[in-house]
N, C-alpha and C positions, 0 to 999 in steps of 0.2 A: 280381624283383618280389615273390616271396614270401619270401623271405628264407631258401629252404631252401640246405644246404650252399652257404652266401652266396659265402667266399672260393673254392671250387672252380669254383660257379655262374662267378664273375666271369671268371678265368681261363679257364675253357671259351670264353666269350664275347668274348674278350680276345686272346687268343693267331689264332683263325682270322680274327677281323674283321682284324686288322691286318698279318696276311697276305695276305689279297686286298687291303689298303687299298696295299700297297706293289708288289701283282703289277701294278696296272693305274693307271699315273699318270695317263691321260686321263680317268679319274673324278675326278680329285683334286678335291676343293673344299674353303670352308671349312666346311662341316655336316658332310661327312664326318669331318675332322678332329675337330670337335668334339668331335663321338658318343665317335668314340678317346679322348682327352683325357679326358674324362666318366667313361671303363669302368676307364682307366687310373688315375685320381683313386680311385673306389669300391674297386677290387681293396684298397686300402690302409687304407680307411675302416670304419668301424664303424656300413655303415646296414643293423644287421639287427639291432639293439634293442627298435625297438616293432611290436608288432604284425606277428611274422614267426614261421615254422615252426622258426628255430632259438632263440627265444625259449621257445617253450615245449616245445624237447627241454631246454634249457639254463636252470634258474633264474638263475642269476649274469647272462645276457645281456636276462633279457625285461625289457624298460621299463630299462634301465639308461641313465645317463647316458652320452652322448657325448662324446667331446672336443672341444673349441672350434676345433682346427686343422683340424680336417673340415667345419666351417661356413666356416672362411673360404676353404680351399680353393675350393670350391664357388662362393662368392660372387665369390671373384679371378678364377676362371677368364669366369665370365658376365660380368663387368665389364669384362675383358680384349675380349670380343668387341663388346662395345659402345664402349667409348673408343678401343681402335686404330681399330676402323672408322671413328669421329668423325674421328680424327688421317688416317687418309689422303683423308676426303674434303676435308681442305682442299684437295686439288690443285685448280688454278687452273679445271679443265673442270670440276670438277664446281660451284666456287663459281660459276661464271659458266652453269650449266644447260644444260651439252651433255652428260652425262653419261646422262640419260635423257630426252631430249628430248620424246620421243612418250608418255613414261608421263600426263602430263596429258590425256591425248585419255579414258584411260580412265572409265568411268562412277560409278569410286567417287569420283573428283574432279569429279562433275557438281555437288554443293554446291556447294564453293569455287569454280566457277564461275559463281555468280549473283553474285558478288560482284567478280570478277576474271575481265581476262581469261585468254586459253589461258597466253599465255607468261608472263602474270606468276605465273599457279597452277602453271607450271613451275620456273619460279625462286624462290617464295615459300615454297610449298608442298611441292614435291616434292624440291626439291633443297637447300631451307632450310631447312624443315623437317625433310626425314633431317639434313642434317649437326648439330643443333639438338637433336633426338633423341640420338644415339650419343654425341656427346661427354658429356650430363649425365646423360642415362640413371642409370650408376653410379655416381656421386653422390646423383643425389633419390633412389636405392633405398636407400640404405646410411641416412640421416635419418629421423629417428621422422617430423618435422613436414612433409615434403615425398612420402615414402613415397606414401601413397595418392595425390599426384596422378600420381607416377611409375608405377603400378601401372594407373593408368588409359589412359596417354596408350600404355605400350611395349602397351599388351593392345589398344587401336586399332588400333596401329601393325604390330603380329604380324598380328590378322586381318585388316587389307588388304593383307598381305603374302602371307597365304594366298589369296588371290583374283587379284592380280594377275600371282603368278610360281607360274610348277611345280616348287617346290624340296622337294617330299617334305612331310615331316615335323620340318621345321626350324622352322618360325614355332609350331606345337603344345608343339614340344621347351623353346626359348624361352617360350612362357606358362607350362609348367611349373616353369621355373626359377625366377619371379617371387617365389613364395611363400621360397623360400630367403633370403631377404632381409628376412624378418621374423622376430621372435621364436621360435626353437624350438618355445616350446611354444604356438602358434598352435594347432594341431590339437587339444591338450586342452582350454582353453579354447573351443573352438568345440563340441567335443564336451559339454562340464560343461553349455552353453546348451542342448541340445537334449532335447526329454520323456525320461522315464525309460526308457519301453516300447521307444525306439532304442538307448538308450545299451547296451542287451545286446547287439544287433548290431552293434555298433563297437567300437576299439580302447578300452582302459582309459581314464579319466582322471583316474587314481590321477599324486600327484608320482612321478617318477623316482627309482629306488635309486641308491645310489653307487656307481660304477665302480672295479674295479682299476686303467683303463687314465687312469685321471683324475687329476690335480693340483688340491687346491682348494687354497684361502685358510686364512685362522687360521679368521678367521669361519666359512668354509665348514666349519670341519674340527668347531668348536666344535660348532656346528648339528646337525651329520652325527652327534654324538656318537662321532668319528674321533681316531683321536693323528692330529698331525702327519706327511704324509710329502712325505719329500724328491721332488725329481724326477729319474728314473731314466729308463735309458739308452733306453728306448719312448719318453719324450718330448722326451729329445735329439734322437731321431733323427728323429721327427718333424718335429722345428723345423728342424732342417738340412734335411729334404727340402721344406720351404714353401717356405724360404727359395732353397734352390736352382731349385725350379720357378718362384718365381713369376721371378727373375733370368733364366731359361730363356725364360720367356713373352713377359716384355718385348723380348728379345734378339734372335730369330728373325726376330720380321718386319721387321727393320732389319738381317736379316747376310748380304744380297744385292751385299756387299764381296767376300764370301767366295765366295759360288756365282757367279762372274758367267757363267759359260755357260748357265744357265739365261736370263739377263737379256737380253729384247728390247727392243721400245719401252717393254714395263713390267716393272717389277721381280719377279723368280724366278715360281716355278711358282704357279698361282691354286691356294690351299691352305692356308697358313699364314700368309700374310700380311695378313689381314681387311680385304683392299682390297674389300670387297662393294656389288659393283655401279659402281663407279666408272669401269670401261672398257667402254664399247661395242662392240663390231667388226661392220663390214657387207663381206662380200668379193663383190669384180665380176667378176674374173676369175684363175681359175686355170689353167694348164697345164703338165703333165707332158714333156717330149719326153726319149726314153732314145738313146743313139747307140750302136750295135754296134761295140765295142772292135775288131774283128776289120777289118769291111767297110766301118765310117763309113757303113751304113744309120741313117736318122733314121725315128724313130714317134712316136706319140703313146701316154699314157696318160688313159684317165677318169680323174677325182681323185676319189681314194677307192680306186680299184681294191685288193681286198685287203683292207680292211680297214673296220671299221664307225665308225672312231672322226673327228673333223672336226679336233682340237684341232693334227694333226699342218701345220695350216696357219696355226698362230701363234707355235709354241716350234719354237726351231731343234733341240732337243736332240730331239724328238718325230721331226724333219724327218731328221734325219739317221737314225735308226734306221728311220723308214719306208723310206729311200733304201738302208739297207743291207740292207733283208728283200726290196725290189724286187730288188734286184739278186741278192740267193738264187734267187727267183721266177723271173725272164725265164729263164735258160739253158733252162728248162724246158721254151721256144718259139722253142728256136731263138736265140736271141740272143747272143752271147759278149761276155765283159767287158763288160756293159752300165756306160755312164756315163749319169748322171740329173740331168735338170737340170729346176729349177722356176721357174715365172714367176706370183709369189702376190702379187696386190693387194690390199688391206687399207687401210678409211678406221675410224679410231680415234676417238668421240668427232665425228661430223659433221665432220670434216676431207677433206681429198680423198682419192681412190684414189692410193694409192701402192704402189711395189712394197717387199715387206718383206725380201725375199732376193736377191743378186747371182743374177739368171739365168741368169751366163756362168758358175758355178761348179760344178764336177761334184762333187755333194753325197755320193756315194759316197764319193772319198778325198779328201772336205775336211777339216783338219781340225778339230775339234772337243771339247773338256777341259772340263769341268763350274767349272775354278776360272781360265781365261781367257775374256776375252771373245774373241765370234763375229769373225771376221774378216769372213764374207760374210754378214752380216746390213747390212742399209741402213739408216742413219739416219731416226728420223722430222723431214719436214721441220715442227721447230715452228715454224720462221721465217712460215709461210704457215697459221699459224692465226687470226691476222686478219680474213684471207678469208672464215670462218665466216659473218661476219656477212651481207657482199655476197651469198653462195652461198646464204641464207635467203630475203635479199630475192629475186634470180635467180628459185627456185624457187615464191618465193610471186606471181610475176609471171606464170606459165605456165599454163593452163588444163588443165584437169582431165584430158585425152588426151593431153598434152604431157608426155614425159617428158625429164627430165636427169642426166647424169652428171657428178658431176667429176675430171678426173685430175691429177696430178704426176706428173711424170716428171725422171730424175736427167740432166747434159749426159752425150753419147754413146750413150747407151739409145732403144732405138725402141719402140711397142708394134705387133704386128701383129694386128689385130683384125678380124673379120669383121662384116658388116652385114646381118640375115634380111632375109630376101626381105618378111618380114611390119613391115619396118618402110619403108616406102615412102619416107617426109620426113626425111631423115636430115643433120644438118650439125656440123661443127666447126668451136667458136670458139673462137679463140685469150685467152685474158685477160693472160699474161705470159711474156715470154720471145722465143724464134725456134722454127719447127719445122718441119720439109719434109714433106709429107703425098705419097705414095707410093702411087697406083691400079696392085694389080698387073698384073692380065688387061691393062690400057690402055697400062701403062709409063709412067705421067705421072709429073711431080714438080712440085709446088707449093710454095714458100716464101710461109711467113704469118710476117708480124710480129703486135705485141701489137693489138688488133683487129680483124683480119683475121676471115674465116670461108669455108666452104670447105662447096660442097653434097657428101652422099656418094653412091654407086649401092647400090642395095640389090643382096643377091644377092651381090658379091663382096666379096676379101680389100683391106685398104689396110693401109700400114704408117705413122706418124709418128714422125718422127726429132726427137730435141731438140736442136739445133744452136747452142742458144745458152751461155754459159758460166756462166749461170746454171740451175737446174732452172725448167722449161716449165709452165705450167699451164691447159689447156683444157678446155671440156666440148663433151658429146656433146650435142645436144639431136633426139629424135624424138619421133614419132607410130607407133604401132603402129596401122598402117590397113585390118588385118584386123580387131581387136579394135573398131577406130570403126563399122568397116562392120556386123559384127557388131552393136555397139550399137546401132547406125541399124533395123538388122531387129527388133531388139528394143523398142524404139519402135515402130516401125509396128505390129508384131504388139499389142503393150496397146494404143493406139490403136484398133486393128480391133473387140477384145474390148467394149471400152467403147462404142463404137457399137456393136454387136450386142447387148449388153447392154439398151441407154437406148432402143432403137426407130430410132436416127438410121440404122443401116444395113439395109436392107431387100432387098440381094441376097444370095442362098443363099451359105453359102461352099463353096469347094471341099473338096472329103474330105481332100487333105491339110491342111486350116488346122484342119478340125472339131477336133482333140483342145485349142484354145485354150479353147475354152467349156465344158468340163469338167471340164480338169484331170488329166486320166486319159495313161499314157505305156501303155495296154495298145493303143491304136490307132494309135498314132505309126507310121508305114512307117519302111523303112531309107531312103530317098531323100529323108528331110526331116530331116538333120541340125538346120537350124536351128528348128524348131519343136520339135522334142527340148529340145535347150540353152533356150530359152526356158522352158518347163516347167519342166526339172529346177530352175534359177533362182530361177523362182515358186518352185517346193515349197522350196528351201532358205531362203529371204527369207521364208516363210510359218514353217517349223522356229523361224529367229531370234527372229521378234515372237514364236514361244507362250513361248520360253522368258527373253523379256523378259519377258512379260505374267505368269510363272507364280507363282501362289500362294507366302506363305512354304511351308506346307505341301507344295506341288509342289517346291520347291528346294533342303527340309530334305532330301526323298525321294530326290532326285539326288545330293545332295551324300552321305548316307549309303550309296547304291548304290553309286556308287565309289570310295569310301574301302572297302566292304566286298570287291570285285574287287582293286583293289588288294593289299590285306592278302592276299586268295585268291591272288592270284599269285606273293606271297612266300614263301608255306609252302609251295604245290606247286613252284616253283621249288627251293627249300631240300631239300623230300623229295626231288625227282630225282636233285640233286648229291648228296645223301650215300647216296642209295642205288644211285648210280653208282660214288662213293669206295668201298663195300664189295661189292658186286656186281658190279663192271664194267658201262663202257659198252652199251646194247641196239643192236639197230640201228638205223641211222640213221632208217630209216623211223619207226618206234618211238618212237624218240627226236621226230622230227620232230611227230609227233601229241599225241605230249605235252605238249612246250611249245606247241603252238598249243592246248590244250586248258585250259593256266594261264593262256596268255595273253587265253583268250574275256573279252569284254568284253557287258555286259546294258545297252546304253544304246538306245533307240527312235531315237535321231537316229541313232547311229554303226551301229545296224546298218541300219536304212533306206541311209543311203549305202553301206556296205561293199558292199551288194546290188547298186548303182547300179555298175555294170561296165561300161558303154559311156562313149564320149568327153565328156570337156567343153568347155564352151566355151575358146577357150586364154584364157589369163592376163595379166601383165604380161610382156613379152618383154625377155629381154638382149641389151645388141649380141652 
């Protein structure tokens, strides 16, 4: 940023980011990339000309011309992230608004909602409007006469980007880039406009000297009062390395021919490809079962166990490495020769649950090569993307306690699935297909055709068989009737409040009820869970509206507080590792207080809850 020992600077920054960028693929995305792409671009570049520390060790470099293959670079590469993203959201979910179905609920599209309804500010707006954005994006930037509206609409577009999604530093990263896309000497001109008594405090706005590293024109040369020079082997090589990057750029995220082990339902690792934001994924159920090579003992595992990262339940190449560190693992517990088998359901885009991995495969010694495709990877059923539309209505047809799932399933495959106790109303209905539903504690079997439906018992396991030669597709529909019962109480209790409030109720209440008309959780007994949860409730739904209601000035405040935690947590993060790298690890203990002490966070809402240590109300329930 200062331009001190620039090329060293870059390289320092360069060589470790892209070391960790390659130690940990479950980070991978596109911003990350970018960043790389960006540091790797500069290492090459000559932006420590104006107004930088090695400008004024250095007369030849301060205010010197740059070369013009450093701008375009720059510009290629942003331009790049904006039209391939355009190019892959034509895929057919995202033109048709399953892509980010629910992003219109948000309140930055409260406008465009006086005008339209939900799904058409869905479809108009959020998902025609991005694909509408990316593709021209890089065009009206690159034009004198279109420029400023382009400048206008991507700096919208960035900052309700930065509101809607928690992706760092990317939508900032991107405003920054904007200015690249105008005239060089933007910045001196803007600088010449301003009083004189500033202009000492700012960079020169003196014209540029002529560069060694530069190639002009006749004119240019006349002007410059320069002979003529050829162009030499700095600007060959230059042009062969644009030229070869920018052929690089285009290349990549279209050379998923070539990786096809990375390839599941969608194309290679989310990274380099600028598919941004174009796949959904909602997952219903996962399970782990390992079998004891030795004894043919069967377990279960949490998913997840071992490990922090989630990604390892969409990419087989993730799946298989996780499977062959478990199996490091278990010996450790007794286990021998463990084989691992997973059963991972995965709905893409509002589609149904389906399972994404053969279950009957022992992921341990399956095999698995970066340049063939998965064998025991399962088809996504596109055929039954149609359905979307019915599965809308379905679900807009159910009232507000009423919950639904929907599954596919492949012929031969059963799913065995449990039922909480906390879901009392519980039933499958068949929509297509045949399938035998299997009560185990009872030993019943039921054959449903397409229609049919079939009540569950809460509390125990059932299995459904898909028996027809086509793949089966049913949903679950319940009621969690703890969470309604729940609700019921919490009703009655506002109810209560509001008579004792107005005068209508005129009987004392009892000591357990008293902390409703205060608000206060410092009288709550342990024996009145539900007058607890109602409170805590209140106070959180009280938290929401202040921070609906709050002041610009309230929100500039919050939003400057955590961006500055943030930042606090990167440098203290950063000092531990490197002064772990040359000091060695502390102890753990040590170690542990540390990072919780980077990680402290200064928010009145989040530490009010962090404090809140007792139970909540429970939530939505899965079967």
């Amino acid at each position: 940023m200062l331009g001190c020992f620039y090329r060293l600077s870059c390289l320092f920054f360069l060589l470790p980011y892209w070391y960790i960028f390659f130690l940990d693929k479950t980070a991978w995305n596109n911003h990350s990339y970018l960043y790389g792409l960006i540091g790797f671009q500069l290492t090459f570049m000559n932006a420590n000309r104006y107004w930088s520390i090695d400008g004024f060790w250095n007369p030849r470099k301060r205010n010197a011309h740059v070369p013009l293959w450093n701008y375009t670079m720059l510009r290629f590469q942003i331009f790049i992230v904006y039209f391939i993203a355009g190019i892959k959201k034509l895929d057919a979910d995202w033109v048709e608004g399953y892509s980010m179905g629910s992003l219109a609920k948000h309140w930055l599209f409260s406008p465009f909602r006086l005008v339209l309804s939900e799904e058409m500010t869905n479809l108009l707006v959020v998902h025609g409007g991005g694909l509408m954005l990316d593709l021209t994006a890089g065009f009206l930037l690159f034009f004198d006469a279109s420029r400023p509206v382009a400048l206008f609409f991507v700096s919208y577009f960035h900052c309700m980007n930065s509101q809607l999604f928690s992706i760092g530093m990317f939508s900032y990263t991107m405003l920054a880039t904007s200015p690249l896309f105008c005239y060089p000497d933007w910045p001196r001109r803007l600088i010449a406009k301003l009083p004189a008594f500033l202009q000492k405090f700012l960079p020169s706005a003196d014209l540029p000297q002529p560069s060694q590293e530069c190639v002009y024109r006749e004119a240019g040369q006349q002007r410059l009062g320069r002979t003529t020079r050829k162009v030499g082997l700095r600007q060959k090589l230059g042009a062969i390395f644009t030229v070869l990057y920018v052929v690089e750029q285009f290349f990549l995220p279209y050379s998923h021919f070539i990786t096809q082990g990375y390839n599941n339902w969608t194309s290679g690792l989310y990274g380099y490809s600028w598919d941004m934001m174009v796949h959904s994924r909602s997952h219903q159920h996962v399970k782990i079962t390992y079998r004891d090579g030795l004894t043919g003992d069967l377990g279960y595992l949490n998913p997840g166990v071992f490990t922090q990262s989630r990604r390892w339940k969409d990419h087989a190449d993730m799946l298989k490495q996780y499977a062959t560190c478990l199996s490091h693992l278990l010996p450790n517990y007794n286990i021998s020769q463990p084989e691992i088998y997973f059963d991972i359901w995965v709905s893409i885009n509002d589609r149904f649950q389906q399972r994404l991995f053969d279950p009957h495969v022992d992921i341990v010694r399956a095999e698995w090569s970066p340049f063939k495709k998965t064998p025991w990877l399962k088809p996504l059923l596109v055929d039954l993307s149609p359905w979307r539309t019915k599965l809308q209505e379905i679900e807009k047809s159910l009232d507000n306690q009423t919950e639904v799932v929907f599954i596919a399933d492949f012929p031969g495959l059963h799913l065995e699935n449990f039922v909480s106790e906390d879901l009392g109303n519980t039933s499958l209905h068949l929509l297509k297909g045949e399938v035998a539903v299997e009560i185990v504690n009872k030993q019943t079997n039921n054959t449903l055709q397409e229609g049919d439906r079939i009540q569950l018992p809460a509390g125990e396991y059932h299995k459904v068989f898909t028996v027809s030669q086509e793949p089966s597709c049913y949903m679950y529909i319940y009621v969690n009737t703890t969470e309604a019962a729940l609700e019921q109480k919490f009703t009655e209790l506002q109810e209560l409040r509001e008579k004792v409030q107005n005068g209508s109720e005129t009987e004392p209440l009892p000591p357990e009820l008293q902390p409703i008309l205060d608000g206060s959780l410092e009288n709550v007994t342990q024996t009145d869970p539900v007058v607890e949860a109602f409170l805590r409730r209140e106070r959180r739904m009280e938290e929401l509206q202040k921070r609906r209601n709050a002041t610009l000035a309230e929100r500039f405040h919050r939003f400057t507080t955590r961006k500055y935690f943030i930042f606090r947590r990167s440098l203290l993060m950063t000092w531990i590792s490197l002064r772990n790298l040359v000091l060695g690890r502390p102890s753990l203990d040590q170690l542990a207080q540390e990072v919780a002490y980077a990680n402290m966070q200064y928010d009145v809402d989040s530490t009010a809850s962090s404090q809140d240590t007792s139970p909540k109300e429970p939530e939505r329930s899965e079967l």
